[in-house]
C-alpha positions as CSV (number, residue, x, y, z in Angstrom):
1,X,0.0,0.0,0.0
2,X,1.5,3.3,-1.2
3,X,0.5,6.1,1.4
4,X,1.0,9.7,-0.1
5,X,0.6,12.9,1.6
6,X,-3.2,13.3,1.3
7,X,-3.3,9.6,2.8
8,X,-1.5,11.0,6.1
9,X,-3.2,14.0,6.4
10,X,-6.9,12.6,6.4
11,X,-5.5,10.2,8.9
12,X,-3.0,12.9,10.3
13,X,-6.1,15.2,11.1
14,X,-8.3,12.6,12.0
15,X,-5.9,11.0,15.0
16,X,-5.4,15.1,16.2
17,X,-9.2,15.3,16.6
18,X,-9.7,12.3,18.7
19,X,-6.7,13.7,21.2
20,X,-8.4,17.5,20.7
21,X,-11.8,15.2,21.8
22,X,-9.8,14.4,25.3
23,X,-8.7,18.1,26.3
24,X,-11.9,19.4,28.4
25,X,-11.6,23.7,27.9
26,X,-15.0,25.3,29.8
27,X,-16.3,27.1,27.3
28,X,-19.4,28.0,29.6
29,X,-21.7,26.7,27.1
30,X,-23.6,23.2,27.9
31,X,-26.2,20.7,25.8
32,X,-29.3,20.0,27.1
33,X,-29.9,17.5,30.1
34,X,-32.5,16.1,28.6
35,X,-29.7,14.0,25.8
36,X,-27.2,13.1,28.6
37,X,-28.4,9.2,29.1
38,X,-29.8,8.7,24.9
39,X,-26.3,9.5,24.5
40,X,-25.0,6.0,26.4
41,X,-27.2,4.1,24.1
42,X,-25.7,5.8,21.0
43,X,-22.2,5.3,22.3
44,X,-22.7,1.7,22.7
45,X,-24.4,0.7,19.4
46,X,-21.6,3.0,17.8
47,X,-19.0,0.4,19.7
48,X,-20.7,-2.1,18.6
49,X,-21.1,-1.0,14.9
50,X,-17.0,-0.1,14.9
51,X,-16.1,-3.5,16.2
52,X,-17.8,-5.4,14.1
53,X,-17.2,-3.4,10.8
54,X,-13.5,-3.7,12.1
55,X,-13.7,-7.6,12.4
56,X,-15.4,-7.9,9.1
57,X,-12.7,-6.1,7.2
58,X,-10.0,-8.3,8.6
59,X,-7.1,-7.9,6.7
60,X,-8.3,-5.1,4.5
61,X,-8.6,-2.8,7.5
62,X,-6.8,0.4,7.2
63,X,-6.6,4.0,8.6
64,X,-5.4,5.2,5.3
65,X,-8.3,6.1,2.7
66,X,-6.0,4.6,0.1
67,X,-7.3,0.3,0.1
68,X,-4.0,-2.4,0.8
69,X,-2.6,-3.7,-2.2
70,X,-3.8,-7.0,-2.0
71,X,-7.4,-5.7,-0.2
72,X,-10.7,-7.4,-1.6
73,X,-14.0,-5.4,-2.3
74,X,-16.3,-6.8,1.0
75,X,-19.3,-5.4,0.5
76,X,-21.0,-8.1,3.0
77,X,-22.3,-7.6,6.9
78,X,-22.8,-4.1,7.7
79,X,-20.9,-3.2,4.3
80,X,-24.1,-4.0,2.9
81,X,-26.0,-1.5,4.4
82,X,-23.5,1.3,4.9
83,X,-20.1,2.0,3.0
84,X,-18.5,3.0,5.8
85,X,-20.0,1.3,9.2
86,X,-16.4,1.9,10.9
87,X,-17.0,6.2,10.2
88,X,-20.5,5.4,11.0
89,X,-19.3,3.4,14.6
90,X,-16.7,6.1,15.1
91,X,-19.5,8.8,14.8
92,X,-21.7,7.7,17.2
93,X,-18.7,6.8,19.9
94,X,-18.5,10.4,19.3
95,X,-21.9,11.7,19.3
96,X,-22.8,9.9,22.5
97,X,-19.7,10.6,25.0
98,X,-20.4,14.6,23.8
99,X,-23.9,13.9,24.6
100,X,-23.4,12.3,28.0
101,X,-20.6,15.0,28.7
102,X,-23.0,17.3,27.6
103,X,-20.7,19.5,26.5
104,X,-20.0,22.1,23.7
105,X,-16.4,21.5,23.1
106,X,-16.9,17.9,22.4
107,X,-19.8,18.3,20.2
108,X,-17.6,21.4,18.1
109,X,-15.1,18.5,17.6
110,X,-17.3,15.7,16.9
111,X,-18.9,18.1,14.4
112,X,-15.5,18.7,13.3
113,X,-14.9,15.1,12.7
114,X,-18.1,14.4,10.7
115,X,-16.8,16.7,8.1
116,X,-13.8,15.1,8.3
117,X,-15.2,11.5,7.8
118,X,-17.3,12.8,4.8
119,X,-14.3,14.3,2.8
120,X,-12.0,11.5,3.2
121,X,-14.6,9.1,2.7
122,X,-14.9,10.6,-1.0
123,X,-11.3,10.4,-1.5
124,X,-11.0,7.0,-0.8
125,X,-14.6,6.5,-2.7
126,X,-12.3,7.8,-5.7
127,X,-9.7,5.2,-4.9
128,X,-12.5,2.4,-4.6
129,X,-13.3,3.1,-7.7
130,X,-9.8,3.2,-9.6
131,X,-9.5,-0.4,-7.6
132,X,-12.6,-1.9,-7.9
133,X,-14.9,-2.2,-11.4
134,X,-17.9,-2.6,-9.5
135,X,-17.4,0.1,-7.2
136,X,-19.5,2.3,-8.8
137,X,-22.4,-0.1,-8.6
138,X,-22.3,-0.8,-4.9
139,X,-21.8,3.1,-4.0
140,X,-25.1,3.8,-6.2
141,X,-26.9,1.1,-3.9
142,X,-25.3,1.6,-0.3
143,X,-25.3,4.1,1.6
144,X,-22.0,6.4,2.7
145,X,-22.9,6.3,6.4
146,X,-25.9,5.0,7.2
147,X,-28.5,2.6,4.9
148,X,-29.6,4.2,1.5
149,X,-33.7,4.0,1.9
150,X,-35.4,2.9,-1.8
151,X,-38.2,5.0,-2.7
């Protein structure tokens, strides 16, 4: 696998936002009580959805957008319902600790992260594609994040 600088900034940026996650500034600013304990739930099923999306990929899992040279499309187990269950895990990991925290920070940086997650999830979408013919085919049927509902 041939990282190049685009490669190590997505994942670069990515690792500095989960440390920035950590830090705990008072900004003075909470989130409403009310989503404190919702956020456990989605912080479990975001564990849940990370671990096994990590387990399915096996040997094809990577930080780098850029797939392993010897990598395999899998487009089975949660990779059937969402392109990218690990972002989607990662997310809601996220979502709920800023949630149960409560705080403003947290959700500035999850926020931060999201965009993140979307924009190097089309870059590697672009390398999918040079890999994999039938890329194209599973992207227009999937989901990025979450399941794509049919009308």
């Amino acid at each position: 696998m041939h990282q190049n600088l685009k490669d190590n900034l997505f994942v670069g940026i990515q690792f500095l936002l989960f440390g920035l996650f950590f830090l705990e500034p008072d900004l003075g600013y909470y989130l409403p009580e009310v989503i404190k304990y919702p956020g456990l739930t989605m912080f479990l099923m975001g564990g849940v959805i990370a671990f096994i999306s990590m387990i399915q990929l096996n040997r094809n899992l990577t930080a780098f957008p850029t797939p392993k040279e010897k990598a395999f499309l899998y487009t089975g187990g949660l990779y059937g319902f969402a392109r990218h269950p690990i972002y989607t895990g990662v997310i809601l990991i996220f979502l709920g600790l800023t949630f149960y925290s409560l705080s403003v920070y947290k959700f500035i940086i999850t926020c931060s992260l999201v965009i993140l997650f979307y924009f190097k999830s089309a870059y590697e979408e672009e390398q999918l594609k040079k890999k994999y013919q039938d890329y194209e085919e599973y992207k227009n049927t999937t989901g990025r994040f979450f399941p794509k509902f049919k009308s």
